[in-house]
N, C-alpha and C positions, 0 to 999 in steps of 0.2 A: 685304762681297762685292766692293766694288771700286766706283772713281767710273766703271770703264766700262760694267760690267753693271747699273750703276742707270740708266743713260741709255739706254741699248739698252731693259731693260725700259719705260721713260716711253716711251720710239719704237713700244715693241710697243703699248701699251695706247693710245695715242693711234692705231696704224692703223685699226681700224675704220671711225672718223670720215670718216678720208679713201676708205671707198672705200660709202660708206653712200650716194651719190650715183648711182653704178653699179645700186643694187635692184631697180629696175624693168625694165633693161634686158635681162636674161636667165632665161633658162628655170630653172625648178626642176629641181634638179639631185638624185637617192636619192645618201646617204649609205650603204654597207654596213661591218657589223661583220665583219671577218674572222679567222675563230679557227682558222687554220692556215698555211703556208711554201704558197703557188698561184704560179701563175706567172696575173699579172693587168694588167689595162690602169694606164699609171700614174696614170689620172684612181681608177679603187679606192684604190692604193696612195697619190695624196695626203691619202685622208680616212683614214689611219693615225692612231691615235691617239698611238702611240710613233715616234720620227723614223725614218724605213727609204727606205735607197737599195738600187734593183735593181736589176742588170743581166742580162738574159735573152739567150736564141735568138739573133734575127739579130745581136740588138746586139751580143752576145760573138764573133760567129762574126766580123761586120766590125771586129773591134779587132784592133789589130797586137800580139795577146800572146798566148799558149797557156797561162800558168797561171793557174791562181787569185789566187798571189802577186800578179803583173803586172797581171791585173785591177782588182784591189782599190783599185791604185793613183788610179783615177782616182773616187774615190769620198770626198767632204767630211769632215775631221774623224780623217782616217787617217794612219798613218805605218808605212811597211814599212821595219823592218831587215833591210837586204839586206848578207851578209858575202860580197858581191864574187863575179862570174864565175858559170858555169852551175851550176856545182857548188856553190854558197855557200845557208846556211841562209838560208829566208827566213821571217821571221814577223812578225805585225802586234800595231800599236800603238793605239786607240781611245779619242781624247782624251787622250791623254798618261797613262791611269792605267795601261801597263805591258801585255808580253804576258800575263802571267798572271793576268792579268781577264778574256780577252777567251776567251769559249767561240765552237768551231766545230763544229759541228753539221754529218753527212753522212746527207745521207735522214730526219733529225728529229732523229736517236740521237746524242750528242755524239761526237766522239774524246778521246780520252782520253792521259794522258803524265804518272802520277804520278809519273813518276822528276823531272822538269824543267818540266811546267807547259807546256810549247809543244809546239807543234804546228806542224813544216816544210810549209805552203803552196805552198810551189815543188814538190812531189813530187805535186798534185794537176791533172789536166790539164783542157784547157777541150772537150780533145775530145766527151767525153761529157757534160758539163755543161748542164741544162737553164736555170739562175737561178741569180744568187749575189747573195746579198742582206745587209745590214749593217743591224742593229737596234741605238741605245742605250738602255739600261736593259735592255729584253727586249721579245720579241713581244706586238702587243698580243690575242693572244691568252688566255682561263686556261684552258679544254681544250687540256691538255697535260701533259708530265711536269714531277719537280719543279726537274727541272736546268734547266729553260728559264726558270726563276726566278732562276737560280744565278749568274749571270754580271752582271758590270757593261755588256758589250756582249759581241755575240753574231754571230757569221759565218756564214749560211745557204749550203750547198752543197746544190742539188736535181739530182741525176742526171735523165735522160732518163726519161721513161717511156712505152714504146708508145700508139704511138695507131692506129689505123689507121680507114681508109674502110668503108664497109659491103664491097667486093670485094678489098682489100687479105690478102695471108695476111702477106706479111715485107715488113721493109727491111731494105736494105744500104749501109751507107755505108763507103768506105775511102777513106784520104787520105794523103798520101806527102806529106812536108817535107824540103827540104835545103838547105844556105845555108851562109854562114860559121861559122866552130869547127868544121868537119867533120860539121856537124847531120847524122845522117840517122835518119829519125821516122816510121815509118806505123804505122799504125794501122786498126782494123777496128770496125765495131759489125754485129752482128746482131741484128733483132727479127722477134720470129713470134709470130703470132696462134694460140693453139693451138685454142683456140674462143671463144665468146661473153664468157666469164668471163675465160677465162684468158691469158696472154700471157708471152712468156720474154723478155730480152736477154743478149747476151752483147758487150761490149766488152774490146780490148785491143788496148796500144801499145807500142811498145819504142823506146827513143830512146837514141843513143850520140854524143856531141861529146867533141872533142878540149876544147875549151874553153880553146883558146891565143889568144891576141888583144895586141894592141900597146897599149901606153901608155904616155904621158908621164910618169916618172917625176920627181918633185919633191925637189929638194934645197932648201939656204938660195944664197937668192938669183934663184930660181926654175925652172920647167922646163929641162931640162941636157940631158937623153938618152930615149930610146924602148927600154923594152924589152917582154920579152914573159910574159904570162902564163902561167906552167906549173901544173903538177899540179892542173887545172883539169877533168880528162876526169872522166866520168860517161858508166855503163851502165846501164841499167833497163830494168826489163819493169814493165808492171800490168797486171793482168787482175779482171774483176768479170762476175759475173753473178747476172742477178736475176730474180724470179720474182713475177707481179703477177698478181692477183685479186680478183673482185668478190662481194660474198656479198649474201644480202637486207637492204638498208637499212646496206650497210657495204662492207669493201673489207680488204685484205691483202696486205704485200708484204714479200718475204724479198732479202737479197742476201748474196752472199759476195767478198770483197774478198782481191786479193792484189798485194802491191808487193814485189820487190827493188831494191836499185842495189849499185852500188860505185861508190866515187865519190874523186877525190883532195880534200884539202881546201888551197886553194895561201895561206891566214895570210894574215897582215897582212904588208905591208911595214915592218919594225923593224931601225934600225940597219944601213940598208946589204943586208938580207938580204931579197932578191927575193922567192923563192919557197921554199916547203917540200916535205917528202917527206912525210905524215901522209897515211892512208888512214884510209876506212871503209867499211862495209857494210851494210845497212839490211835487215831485214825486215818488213816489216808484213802481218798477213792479220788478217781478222775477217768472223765470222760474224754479222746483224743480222735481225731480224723486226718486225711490227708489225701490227696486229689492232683496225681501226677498225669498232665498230657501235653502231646508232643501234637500239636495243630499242624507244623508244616518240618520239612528237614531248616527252617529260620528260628522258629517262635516255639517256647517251649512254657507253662504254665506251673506252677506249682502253689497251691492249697494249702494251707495248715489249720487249722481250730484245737481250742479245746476248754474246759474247763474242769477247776480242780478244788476241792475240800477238803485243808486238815484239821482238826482237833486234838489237841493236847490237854490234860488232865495231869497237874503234879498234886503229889503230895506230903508231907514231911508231918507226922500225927505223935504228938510230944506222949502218946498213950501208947504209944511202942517203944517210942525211946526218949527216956526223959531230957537228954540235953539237945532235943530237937524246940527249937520254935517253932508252934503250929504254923502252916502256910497252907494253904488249898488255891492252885490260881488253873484256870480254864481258858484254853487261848484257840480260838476259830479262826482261821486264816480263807480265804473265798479270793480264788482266781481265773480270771478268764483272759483269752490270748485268741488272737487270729493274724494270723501271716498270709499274706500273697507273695511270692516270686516270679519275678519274668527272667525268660532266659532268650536273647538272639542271637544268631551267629551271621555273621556277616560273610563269613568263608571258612574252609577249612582249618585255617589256621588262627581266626580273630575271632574271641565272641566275650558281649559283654552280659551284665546283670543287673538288674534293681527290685529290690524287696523292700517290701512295707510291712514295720507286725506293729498290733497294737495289745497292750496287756494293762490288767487292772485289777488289782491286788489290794483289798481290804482285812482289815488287822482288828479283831476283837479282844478281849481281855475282863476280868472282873477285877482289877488291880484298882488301888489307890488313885483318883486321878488321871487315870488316864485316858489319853484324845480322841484313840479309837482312829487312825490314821487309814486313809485312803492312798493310792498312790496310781498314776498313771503314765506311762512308760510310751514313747512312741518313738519306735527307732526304725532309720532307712538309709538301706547300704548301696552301693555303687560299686560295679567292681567288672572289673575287664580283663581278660588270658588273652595270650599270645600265644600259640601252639608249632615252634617249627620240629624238622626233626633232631637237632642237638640241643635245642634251646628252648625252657620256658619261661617267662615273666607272666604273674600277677601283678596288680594292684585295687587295692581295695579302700571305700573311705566310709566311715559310718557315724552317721549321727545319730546322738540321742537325746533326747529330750522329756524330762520326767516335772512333774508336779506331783510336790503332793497337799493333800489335804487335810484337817484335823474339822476337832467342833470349835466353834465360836468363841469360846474363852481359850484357846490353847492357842501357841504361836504354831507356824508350822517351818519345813525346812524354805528357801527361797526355791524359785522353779530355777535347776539345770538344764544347762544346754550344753554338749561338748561332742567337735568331730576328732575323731582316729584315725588316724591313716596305720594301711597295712602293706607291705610290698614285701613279693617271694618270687625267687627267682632257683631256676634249674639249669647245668650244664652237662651234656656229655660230650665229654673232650675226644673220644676214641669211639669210631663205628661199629668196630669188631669186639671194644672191651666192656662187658658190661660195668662199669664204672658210673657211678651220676654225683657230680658236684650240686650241693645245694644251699641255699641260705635265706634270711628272711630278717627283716624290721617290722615290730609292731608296737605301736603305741594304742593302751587301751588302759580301762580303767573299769572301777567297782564300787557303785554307790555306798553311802552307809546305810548300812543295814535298817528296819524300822525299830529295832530294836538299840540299836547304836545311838537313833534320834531322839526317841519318843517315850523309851522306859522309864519306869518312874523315879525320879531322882539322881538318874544317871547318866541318861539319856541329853544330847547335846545339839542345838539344832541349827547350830555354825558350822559344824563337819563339812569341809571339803570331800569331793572325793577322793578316791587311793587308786592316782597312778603307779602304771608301773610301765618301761619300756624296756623291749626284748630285741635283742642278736643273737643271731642262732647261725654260724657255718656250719655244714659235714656232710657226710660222704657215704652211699653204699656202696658193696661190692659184692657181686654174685658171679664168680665164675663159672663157666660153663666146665664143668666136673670130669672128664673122660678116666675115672677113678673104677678101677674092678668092685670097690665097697663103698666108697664116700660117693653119694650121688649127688648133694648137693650142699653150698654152702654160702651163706650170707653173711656180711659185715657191712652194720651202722654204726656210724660214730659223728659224734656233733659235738662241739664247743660251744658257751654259750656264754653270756653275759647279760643279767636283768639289771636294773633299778625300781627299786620299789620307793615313792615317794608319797607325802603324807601318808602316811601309816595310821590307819587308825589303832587305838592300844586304847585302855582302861589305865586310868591314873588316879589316885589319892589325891583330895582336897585337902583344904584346911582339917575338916576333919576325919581323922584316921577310920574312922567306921564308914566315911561313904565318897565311894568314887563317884568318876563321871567319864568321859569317852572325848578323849582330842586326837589334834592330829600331832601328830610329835615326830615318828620315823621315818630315816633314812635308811634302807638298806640297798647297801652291792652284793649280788652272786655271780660266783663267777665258776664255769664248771663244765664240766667231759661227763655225759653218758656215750655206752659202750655195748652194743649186742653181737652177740654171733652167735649163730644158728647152722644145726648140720641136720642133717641127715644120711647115714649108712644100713645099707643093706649087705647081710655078712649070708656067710654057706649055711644051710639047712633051714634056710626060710626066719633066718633073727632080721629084725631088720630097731634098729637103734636110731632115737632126736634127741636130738641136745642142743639145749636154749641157756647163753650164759650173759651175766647183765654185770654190767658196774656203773657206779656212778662214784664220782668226783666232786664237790660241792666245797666253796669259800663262801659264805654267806655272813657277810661283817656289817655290825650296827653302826651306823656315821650319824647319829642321831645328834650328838653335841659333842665335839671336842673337849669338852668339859668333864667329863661323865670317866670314872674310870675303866668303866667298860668301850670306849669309843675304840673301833675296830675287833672289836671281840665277833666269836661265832654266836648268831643267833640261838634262842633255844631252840633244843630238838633237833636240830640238825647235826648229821652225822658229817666227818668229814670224808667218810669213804663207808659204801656200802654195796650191797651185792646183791646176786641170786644164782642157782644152778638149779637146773631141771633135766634127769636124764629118763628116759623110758624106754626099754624095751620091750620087745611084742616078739612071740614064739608061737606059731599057730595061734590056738584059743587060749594062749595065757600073754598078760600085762604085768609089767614091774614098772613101780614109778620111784624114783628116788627124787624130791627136792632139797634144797639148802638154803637158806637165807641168811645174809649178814647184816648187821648194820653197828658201824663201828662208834668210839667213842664219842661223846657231844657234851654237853650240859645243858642241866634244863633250867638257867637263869638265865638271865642277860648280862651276867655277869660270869667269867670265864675262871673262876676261884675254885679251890677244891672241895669248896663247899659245896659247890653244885654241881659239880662230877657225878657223868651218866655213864656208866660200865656199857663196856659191845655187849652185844647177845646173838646169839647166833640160834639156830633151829634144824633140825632135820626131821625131813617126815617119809615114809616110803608104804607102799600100794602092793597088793598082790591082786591080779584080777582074772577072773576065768570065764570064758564065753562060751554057753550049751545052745544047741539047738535041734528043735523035735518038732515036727506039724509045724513049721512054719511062725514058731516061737521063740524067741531068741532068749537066753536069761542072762544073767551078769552080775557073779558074784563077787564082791569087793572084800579087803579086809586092809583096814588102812590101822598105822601107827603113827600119831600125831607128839612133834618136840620129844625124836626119838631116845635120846641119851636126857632126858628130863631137867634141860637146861631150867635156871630160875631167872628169870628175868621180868622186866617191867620196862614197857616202849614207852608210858609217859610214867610221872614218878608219882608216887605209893599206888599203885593202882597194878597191883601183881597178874601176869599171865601164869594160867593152867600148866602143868607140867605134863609129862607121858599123859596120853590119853588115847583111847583106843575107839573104832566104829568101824560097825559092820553094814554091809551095805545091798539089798535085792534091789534089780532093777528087772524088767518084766516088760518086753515090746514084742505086740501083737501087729 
């Protein structure tokens, strides 16, 4: 596993010692077991058994970023591929094992993307967003379905959900954004109490940017000229509403989702060539429900459904730009999923689980030849906790079982079948020190894609799937503060060590104009994320958080001994990178300063100075002011985005925006 993750481990198991000194001097602290996505204090969330970063409420509302994508950013152990400009896919990376590990989950219920495995993050707003949360391995929850098993790491999105006072009927929140790229962005949320039980929301935003912005363009020799970013505009609408209820000894909640855009998509900078003319257009809508009750203090129930509809529309029109080859392709994606979960507990300290989901994902296209692929997925987890008060074990086993299907002349993949085992385990060595030892093995794995199998010509239908297996030690620490100004302080740190096996990657055939899809990679990562979190409250009512992240990362290709890259860092991967988030708050005013690092990498597979990716760093800072009059609250923002107008680019020729500025009304009635 490596001479660094043996000394990291000797440093883990020798800490104790050093804080065994500490025992006497603080209060006894309950440890809870939490087996569901809450939005919770993060002294709960540090006695997690599985590693989980949150960020909730105020803390997202005061970040200088509006998506999920951009959030995420500032969270240990991540990597967002961002293809450039507002309008650029944006999807995440968790520990270096690949987006198509990484499950995101909306309201419990996954989303879904059998055609490609990812899931655009940038299309999800932080408007309505209650927590967004990052688990690796998976929740330490087993009440639950069996996809929550599924994933090597996992992306929690919790929407809002009504609260009100005992006299409260609605709220109303609306908020108007505008700034540079021609931003302009409001948005609505409605919630009404309809009675005791019941409660509705309804949110929706529409947002249109030009997305033209300046950049230093790079030749040899170095920065030359300034141009500007086109075919970068984006329009969109989302609209969701949802429907929330409480029954005896249980609860119930429905939502309906709906997203368009049209969006330009403005490429990579190749050979001289600025910008492109390629459009597309995006539909997403889905239908979700969910049916939690609690029959006895033994038996506990849990519901899932849903179904979901995308269409995609590209286009590449040689009458905008002549060294495009016309293409026009339409892709319909139709999924439906339903879950049951049981949960019993045999005593206070033993309880086990078993989930059954069944999902079924068909694939349209107007392409050359193609099957038109069906797939049917049916997967059932087993999993049992042990609860004392120093000690927790997990273990978890999950089968899946997938077919799929094509039409009559076409081959299809063979039917898989493959179980996972998962085990995690928690220790608090000291009664008095809030300390928790924890660690975990998972072996799990990531179909190929129907895209990876079935595409025309590339597409390969021998693909294995892409394991990967996870160790994870580490440790929080929260002591209990008796500080005149520092009230509270947290520290997570974990070690870790993946293997990613068959890999699927795109390779050249005999002939150089057309690939196909095998399995070929080996990768090792091996690596330290790092948080600490404060909180101070100072004289005259300041009161100061600060959230600071590192991550660590050796992510080496063992793919063939032969290869002169063998042991080199994967692409994109940094080997050291960061985050800093400081805000203060003075009565009715907010300062937000973040920072972001992500240090040198290359974007080959090959570690040569050809393919040297320069650090880029970011700073963005907030001023905010809170009025209120009749019972109106308002909330005026002024942010400055990549303060000192760094030039950089996270994937290569694909240039990010420099200085950029937004203003920001929000409005709660």
């Amino acid at each position: 596993m490596g001479n660094e993750v043996k000394w990291l481990m000797v440093a883990f198991l020798l800490l104790p010692a050093l804080l065994h000194a500490q025992r006497n001097k603080v209060d006894t602290l309950h440890t809870y077991w939490i087996d569901e996505v809450t939005v919770t204090s993060s002294r709960k969330l540090s006695k997690e058994i599985i590693p989980v970063q949150i960020m909730e409420g105020a803390q997202l509302e005061k970040l200088t970023v509006h998506s999920v994508a951009d959030a995420i950013r500032y969270f240990s152990g991540v990597q967002i591929k961002d293809f450039g400009g507002i309008g650029g896919l944006k999807t995440v990376n968790i520990r270096s094992m690949g987006t198509n590990h990484v499950g995101v989950f909306y309201d419990g219920i996954e989303l879904g993307n059998a055609q490609n495995g990812q899931i655009d993050l940038g299309r999800f707003s932080l408007d309505n967003m209650e927590a967004v949360s990052i688990y690796n391995g998976q929740r330490s929850a087993i009440f639950q379905s069996a996809k929550d098993f599924g994933s090597a790491g996992s992306v929690y999105l919790q929407s809002r959900t009504p609260k009100f006072e005992d006299t409260e009927r609605y709220h109303i929140r609306g908020s108007f954004k505008t700034g540079s790229f021609g931003v302009v962005n409001p948005s609505i949320l409605w919630e009404q109490k309809i009675n005791d039980r019941i409660s509705y929301s309804f949110s929706t935003d529409y947002m249109h940017t030009t997305g033209r912005y300046k950049y230093r363009y790079k030749t040899t020799g170095g920065y030359d000229t300034t141009a500007v970013r086109k075919n970068g505009d984006v329009g969109s609408i989302r609209m969701e509403t949802g429907l929330y209820g409480n029954i005896t000894d249980g609860e119930w909640k429905s939502k309906v989702y709906f997203y368009h855009s049209e969006r330009g998509l403005p490429g990579a900078m190749v050979r001289n060539k600025l910008f492109h003319e390629d459009r597309q257009w995006d539909t997403n809508a889905f239908a979700q429900a969910s049916v939690k009750k609690h029959f006895s203090n033994k038996y506990s129930l849990l519901v899932n459904g849903k179904y979901a509809y995308d269409y995609l529309h590209y286009l590449a029109d040689p009458n905008k730009d002549a060294t495009l080859m016309y293409i026009e392709n339409h892709y319909r994606q139709q999924e439906a999923y339903f879950s049951t979960a049981n949960l019993y507990n045999f005593n206070k300290h033993w309880s086990a689980s078993v989930a059954v989901d069944y999902q079924w994902n068909k694939l349209n296209a107007d392409l050359y030849n193609f099957p038109y692929p069906t797939r049917h997925t049916i997967l059932v987890s087993a999993a049992s906790a042990l609860s004392f008060e120093p000690f927790k074990l997990q273990a978890s086993v999950l089968g899946t079982f997938v077919m799929d299907h094509v039409r009559t002349d076409t081959l299809s993949m063979e039917n898989k079948k493959q179980i996972t085992p998962t085990v995690v385990a928690s220790y608090k060595p000291f009664r008095k020190v809030n300390f928790h030892l924890r660690g975990f093995y998972k072996n799990i794995f990531r179909m190929p894609t129907l895209n990876d199998l079935y595409y025309t010509f590339i597409g390969n239908i021998k693909l294995k799937p892409e394991f990967t297996n996870q160790y994870n030690i580490g440790f929080t620490y929260a002591p209990n503060i008796r500080n005149k100004w520092l009230k509270t302080l947290e520290l997570q740190t974990d070690a870790y060590y993946n293997e990613v096996k068959n890999k699927i990657v795109a390779v050249p055939t005999s002939n150089q104009f057309r690939w196909t899809m095998m399995n070929l990679g080996m990768v090792e990562i091996r690596g330290v994320d790092v948080a600490l979190q404060s909180n101070w409250k100072l004289p005259k009512e300041v009161s100061i958080d600060t959230r600071l992240t590192y991550t660590y990362q050796k992510a080496q290709d063992f793919t063939d001994a032969s290869d002169t890259y063998y042991g080199d860092q994967i692409p994109y991967i940094p080997w050291h990178s960061g985050s800093l988030i400081i805000n203060a708050a003075w009565k009715d005013w907010d300062v937000n300063y973040s920072f972001i690092y992500t240090g040198e990498r290359y974007d080959q597979r090959a570690n040569i100075p050809e393919n040297y990716a320069p650090e880029w760093y970011t700073s963005d800072i907030s001023l905010s002011r809170t009025l209120r009059t009749k019972g109106i609250r308002y909330r005026l923002t002024a942010e400055v985005n990549n303060l000192f107008n760094q030039q950089f680019e996270v994937v290569k020729c694909y240039p990010m925006p420099g200085v950029n500025y937004k203003f920001i009304l929000t409005i709660h009635i």
